[in-house]
MDTraj code that builds the backbone (N, CA, C; nanometers):
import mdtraj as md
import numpy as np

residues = "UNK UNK UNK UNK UNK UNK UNK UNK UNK UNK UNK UNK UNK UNK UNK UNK UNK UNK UNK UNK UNK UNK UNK UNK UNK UNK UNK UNK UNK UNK UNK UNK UNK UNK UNK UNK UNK UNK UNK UNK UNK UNK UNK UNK UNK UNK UNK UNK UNK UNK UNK UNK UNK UNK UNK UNK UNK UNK UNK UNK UNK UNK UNK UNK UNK UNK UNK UNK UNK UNK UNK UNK UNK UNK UNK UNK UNK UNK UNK UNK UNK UNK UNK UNK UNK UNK UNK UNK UNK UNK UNK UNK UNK UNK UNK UNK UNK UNK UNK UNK UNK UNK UNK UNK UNK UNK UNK UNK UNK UNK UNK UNK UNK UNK UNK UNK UNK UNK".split()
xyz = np.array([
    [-0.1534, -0.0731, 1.8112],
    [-0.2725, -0.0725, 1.7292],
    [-0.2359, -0.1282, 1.5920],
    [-0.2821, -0.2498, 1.5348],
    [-0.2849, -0.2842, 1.4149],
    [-0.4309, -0.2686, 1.3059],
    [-0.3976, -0.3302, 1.2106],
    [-0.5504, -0.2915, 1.1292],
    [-0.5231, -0.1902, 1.0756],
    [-0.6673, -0.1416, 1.0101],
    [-0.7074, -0.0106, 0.9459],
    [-0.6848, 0.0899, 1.0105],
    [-0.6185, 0.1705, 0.9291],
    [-0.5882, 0.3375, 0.9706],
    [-0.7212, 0.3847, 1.0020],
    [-0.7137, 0.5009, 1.0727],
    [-0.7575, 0.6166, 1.1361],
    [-0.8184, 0.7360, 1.0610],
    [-0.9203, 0.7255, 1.0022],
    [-0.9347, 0.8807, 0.8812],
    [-0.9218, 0.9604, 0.9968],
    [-0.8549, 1.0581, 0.9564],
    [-0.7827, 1.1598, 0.9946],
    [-0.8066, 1.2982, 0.9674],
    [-0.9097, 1.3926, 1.0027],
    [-0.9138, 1.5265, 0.9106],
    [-0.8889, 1.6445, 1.0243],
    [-0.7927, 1.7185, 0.9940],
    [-0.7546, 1.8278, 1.0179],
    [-0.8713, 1.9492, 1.0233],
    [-0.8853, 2.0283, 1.1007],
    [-0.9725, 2.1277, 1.1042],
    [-0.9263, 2.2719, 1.1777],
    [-0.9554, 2.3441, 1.0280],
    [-0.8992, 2.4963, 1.0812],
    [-1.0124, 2.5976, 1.0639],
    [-1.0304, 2.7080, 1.0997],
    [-1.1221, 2.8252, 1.1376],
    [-1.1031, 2.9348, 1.2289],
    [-1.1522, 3.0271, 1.2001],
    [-1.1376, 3.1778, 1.2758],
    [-1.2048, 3.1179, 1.4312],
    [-1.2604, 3.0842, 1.4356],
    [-1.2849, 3.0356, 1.5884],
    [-1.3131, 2.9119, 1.6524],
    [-1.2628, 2.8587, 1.7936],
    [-1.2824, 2.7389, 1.8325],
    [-1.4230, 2.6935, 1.8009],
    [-1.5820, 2.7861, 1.8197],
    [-1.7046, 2.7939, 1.8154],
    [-1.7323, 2.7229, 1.6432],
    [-1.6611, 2.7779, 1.5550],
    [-1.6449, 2.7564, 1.3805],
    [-1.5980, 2.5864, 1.3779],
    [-1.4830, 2.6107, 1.4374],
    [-1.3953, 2.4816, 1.4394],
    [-1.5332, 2.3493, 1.4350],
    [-1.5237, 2.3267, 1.5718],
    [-1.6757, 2.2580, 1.6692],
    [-1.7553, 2.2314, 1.5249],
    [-1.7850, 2.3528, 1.5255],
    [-1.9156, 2.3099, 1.4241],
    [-1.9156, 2.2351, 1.3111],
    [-1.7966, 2.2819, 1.1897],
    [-1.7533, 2.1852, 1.1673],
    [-1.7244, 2.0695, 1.1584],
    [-1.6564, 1.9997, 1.2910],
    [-1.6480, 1.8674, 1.3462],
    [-1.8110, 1.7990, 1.3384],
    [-1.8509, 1.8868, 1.4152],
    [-1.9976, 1.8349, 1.4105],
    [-2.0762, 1.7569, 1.3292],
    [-2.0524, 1.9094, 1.2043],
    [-2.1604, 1.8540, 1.0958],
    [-2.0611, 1.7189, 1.0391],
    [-1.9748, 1.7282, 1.0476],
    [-1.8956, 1.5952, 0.9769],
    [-1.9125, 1.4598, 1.0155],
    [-1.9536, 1.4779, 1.1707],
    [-1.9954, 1.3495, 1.2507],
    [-2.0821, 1.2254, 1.2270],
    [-2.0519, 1.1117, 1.2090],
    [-2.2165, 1.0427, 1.1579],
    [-2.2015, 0.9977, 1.2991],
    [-2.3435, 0.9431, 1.2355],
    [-2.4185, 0.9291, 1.3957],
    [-2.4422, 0.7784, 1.4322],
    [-2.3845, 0.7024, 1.4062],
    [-2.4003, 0.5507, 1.3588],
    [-2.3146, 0.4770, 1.4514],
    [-2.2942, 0.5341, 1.5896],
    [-2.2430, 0.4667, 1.6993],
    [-2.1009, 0.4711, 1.6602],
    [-2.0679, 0.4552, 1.5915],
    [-1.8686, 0.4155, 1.5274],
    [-1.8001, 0.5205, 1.6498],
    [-1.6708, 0.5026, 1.6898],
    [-1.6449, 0.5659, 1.7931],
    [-1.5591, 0.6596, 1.7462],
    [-1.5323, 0.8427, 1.7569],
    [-1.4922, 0.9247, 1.6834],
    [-1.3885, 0.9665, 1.8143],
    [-1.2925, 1.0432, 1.7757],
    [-1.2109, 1.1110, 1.8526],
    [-1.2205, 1.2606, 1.8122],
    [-1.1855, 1.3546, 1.9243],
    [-1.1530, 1.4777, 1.8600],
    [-1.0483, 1.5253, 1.9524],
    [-0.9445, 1.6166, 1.8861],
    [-0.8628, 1.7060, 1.9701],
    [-0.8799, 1.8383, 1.9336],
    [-0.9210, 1.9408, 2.0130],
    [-0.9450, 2.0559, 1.9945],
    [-0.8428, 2.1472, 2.0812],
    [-0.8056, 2.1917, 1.9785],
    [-0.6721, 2.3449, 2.0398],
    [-0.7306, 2.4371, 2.0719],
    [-0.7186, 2.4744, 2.2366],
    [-0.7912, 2.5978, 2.2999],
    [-0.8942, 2.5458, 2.3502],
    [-0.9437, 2.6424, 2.4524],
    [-1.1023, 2.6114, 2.5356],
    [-1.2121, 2.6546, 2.4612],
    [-1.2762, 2.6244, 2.4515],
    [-1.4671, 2.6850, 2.3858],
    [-1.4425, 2.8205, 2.4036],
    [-1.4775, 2.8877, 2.3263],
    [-1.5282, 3.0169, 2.2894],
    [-1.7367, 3.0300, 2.3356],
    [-1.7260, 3.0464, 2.4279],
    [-1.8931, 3.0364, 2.4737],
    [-1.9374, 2.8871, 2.4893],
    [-2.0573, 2.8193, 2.4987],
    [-2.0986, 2.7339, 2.4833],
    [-2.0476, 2.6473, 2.3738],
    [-1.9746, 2.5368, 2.4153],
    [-1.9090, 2.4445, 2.3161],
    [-2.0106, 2.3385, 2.2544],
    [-1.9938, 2.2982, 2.1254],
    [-2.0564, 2.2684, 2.0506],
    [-2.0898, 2.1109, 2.0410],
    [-1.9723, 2.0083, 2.0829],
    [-1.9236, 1.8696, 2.0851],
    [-1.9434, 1.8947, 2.2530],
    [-1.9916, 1.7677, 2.2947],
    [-2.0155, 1.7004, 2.4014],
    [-1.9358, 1.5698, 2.4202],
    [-1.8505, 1.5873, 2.4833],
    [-1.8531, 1.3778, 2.5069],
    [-1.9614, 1.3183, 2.5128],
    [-1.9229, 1.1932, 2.4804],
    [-2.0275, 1.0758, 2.4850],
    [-2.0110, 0.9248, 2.5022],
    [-2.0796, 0.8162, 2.5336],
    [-1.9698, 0.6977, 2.5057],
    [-1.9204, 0.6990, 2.3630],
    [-1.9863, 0.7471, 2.2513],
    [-1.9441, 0.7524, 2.0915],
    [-1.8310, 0.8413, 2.0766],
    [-1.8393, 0.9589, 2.1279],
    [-1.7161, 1.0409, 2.1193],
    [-1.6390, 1.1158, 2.2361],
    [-1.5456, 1.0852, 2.2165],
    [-1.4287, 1.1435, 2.3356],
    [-1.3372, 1.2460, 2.2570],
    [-1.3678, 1.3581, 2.3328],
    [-1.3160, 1.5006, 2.3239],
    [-1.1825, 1.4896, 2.4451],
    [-1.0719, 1.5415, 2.3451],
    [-0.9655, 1.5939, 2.4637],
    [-0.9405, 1.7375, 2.3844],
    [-0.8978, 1.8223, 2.4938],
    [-0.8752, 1.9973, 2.4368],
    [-0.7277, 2.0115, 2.4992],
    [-0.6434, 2.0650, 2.4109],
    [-0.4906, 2.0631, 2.4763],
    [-0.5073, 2.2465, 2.4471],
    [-0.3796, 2.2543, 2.5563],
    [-0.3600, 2.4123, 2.5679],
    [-0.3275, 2.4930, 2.3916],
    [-0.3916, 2.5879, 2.3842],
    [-0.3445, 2.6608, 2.2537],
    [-0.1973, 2.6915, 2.2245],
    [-0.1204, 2.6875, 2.1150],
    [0.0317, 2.6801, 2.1188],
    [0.0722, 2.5845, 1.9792],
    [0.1667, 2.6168, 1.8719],
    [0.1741, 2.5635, 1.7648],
    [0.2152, 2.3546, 1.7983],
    [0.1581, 2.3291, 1.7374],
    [0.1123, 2.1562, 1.7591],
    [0.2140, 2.1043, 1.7258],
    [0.2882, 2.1504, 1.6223],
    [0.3976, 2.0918, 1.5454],
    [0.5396, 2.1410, 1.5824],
    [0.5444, 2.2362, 1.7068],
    [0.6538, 2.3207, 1.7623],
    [0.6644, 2.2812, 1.9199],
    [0.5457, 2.3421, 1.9878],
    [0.5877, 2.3536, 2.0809],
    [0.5128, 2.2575, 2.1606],
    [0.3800, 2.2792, 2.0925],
    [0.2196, 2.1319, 2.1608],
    [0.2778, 2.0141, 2.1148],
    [0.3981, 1.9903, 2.0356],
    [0.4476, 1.8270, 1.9614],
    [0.4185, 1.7591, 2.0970],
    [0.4650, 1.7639, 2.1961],
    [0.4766, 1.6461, 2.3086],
    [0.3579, 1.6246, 2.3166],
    [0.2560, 1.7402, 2.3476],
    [0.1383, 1.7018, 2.4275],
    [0.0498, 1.6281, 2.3591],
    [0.0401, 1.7223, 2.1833],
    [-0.0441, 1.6343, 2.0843],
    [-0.0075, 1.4765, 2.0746],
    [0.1727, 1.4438, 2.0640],
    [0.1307, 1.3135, 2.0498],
    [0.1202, 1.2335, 2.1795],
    [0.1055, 1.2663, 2.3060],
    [0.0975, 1.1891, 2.3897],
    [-0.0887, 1.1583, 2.4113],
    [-0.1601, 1.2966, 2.4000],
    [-0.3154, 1.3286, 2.3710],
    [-0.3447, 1.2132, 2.2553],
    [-0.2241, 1.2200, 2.1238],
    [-0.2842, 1.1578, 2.0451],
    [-0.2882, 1.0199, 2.0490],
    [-0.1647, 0.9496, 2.1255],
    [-0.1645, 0.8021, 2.1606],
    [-0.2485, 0.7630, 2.2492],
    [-0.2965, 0.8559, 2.3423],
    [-0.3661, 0.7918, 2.3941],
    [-0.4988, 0.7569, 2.3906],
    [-0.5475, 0.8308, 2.2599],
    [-0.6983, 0.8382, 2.1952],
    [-0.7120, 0.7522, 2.1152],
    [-0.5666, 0.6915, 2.0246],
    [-0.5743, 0.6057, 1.9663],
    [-0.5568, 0.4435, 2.0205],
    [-0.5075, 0.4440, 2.1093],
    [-0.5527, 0.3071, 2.2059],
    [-0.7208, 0.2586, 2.2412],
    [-0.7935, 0.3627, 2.2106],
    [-0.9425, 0.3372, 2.2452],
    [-0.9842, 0.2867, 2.1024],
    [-0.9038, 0.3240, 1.9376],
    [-0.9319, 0.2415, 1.8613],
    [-1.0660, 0.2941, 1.8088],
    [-1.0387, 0.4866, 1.7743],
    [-1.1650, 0.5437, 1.6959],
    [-1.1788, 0.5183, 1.5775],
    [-1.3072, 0.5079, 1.5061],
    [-1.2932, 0.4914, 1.3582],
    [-1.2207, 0.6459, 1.3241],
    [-1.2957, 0.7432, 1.3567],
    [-1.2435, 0.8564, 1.2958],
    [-1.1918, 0.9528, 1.3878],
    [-1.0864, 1.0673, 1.3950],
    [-1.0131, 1.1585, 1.3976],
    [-1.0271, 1.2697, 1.3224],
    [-1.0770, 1.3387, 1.4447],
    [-1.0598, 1.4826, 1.4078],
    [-0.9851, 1.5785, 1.4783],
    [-0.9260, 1.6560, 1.4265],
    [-0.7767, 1.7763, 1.5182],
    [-0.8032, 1.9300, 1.4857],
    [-0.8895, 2.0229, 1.5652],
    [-0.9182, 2.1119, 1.5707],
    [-0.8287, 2.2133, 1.5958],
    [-0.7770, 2.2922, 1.4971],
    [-0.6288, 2.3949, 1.5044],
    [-0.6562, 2.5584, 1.5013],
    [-0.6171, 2.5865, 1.6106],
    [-0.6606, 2.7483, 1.6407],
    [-0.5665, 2.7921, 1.5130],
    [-0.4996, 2.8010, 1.4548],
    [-0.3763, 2.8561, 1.3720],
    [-0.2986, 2.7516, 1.2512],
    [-0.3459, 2.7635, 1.1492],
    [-0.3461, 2.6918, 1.0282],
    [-0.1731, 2.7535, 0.9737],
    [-0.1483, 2.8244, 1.0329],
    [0.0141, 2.8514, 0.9853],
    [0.0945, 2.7970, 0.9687],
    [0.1135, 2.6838, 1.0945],
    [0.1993, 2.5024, 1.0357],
    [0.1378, 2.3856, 0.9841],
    [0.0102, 2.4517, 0.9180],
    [-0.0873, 2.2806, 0.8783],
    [0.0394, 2.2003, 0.7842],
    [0.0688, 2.2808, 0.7050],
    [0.1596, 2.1565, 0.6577],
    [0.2798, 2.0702, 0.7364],
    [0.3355, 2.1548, 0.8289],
    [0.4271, 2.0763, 0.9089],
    [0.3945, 1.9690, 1.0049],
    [0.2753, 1.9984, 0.9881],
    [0.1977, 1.8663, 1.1036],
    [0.1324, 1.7955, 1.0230],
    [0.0609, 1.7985, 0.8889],
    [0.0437, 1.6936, 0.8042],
    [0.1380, 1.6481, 0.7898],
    [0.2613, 1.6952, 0.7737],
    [0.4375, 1.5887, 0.7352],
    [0.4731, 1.5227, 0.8644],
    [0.4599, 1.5687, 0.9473],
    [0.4455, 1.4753, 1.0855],
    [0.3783, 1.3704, 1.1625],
    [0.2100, 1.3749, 1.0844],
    [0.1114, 1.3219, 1.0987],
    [0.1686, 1.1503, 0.9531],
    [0.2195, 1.2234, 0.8734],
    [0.2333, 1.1604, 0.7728],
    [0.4060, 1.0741, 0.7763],
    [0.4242, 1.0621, 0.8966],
    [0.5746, 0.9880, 0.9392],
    [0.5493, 0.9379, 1.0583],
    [0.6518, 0.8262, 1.0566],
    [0.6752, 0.7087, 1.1518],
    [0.6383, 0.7510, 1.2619],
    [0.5575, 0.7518, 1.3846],
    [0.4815, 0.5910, 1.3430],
    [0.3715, 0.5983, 1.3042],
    [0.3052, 0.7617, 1.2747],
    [0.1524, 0.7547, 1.2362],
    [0.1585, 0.7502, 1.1223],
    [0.2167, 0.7004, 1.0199],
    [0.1581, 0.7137, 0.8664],
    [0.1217, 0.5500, 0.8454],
    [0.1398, 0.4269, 0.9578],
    [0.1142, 0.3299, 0.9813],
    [-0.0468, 0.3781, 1.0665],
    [-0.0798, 0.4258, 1.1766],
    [-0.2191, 0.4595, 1.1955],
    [-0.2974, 0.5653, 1.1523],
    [-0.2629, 0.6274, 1.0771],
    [-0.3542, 0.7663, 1.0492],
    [-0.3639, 0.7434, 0.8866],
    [-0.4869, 0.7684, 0.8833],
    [-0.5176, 0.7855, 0.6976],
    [-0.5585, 0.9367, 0.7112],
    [-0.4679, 1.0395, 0.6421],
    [-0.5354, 1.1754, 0.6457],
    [-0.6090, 1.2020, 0.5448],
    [-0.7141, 1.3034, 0.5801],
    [-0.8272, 1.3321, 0.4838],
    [-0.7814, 1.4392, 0.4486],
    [-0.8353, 1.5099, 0.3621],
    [-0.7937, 1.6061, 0.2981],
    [-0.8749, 1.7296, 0.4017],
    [-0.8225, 1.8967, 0.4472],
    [-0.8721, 1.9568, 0.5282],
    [-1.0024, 2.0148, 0.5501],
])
top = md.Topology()
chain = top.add_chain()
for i, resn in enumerate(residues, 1):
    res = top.add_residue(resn, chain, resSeq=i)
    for name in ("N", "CA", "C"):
        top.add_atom(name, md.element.get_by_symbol(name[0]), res)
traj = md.Trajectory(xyz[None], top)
């Protein structure tokens, strides 16, 4: 992937249901193609739908920056081959946000990811 980075925003909350919503309201609606990764399954009726505009992947709950590292970046390369304008990463547990912004923010994603602030 070359070109323009990836805005990138991190998303934390007391529940996957909070998380979602979140994402949501952040969403524009202007066709641009969005990604999301959400940690953990829905808590009740989930909030984000796929669509052709947005593609949802949900990886098992488990620290992202420890033990989910493989899965997130393999989830994450492969979301970024579809070439979303925006990125969003839904985190059951904000306890390593910084270790995964410093990860997010090194070789090779600090070449595709522009992070937003959380």
């Amino acid at each position: 992937m070359t070109g323009r980075r990836v805005t990138t925003t991190l998303v934390t909350g007391p529940s996957c249901h909070d998380r979602e919503q979140a994402i949501a309201a952040r969403l524009h609606h202007d066709g641009a193609l969005s990604a999301v990764i959400l940690e953990g399954l829905p808590d009740g009726q989930p909030v984000l739908v796929p669509s052709p505009s947005l593609l949802i992947e949900r990886i098992a709950p488990g620290c992202l920056c420890c033990t989910g590292n493989l899965v997130l970046r393999v989830t994450l390369n492969r979301l970024l081959r579809r070439r979303p304008a925006r990125l969003f990463i839904g985190l059951a547990n904000a306890e390593h946000l910084g270790q995964l912004r410093s990860w997010l923010c090194s070789a090779p994603y600090d070449q595709l990811l522009e992070l937003a602030p959380n």
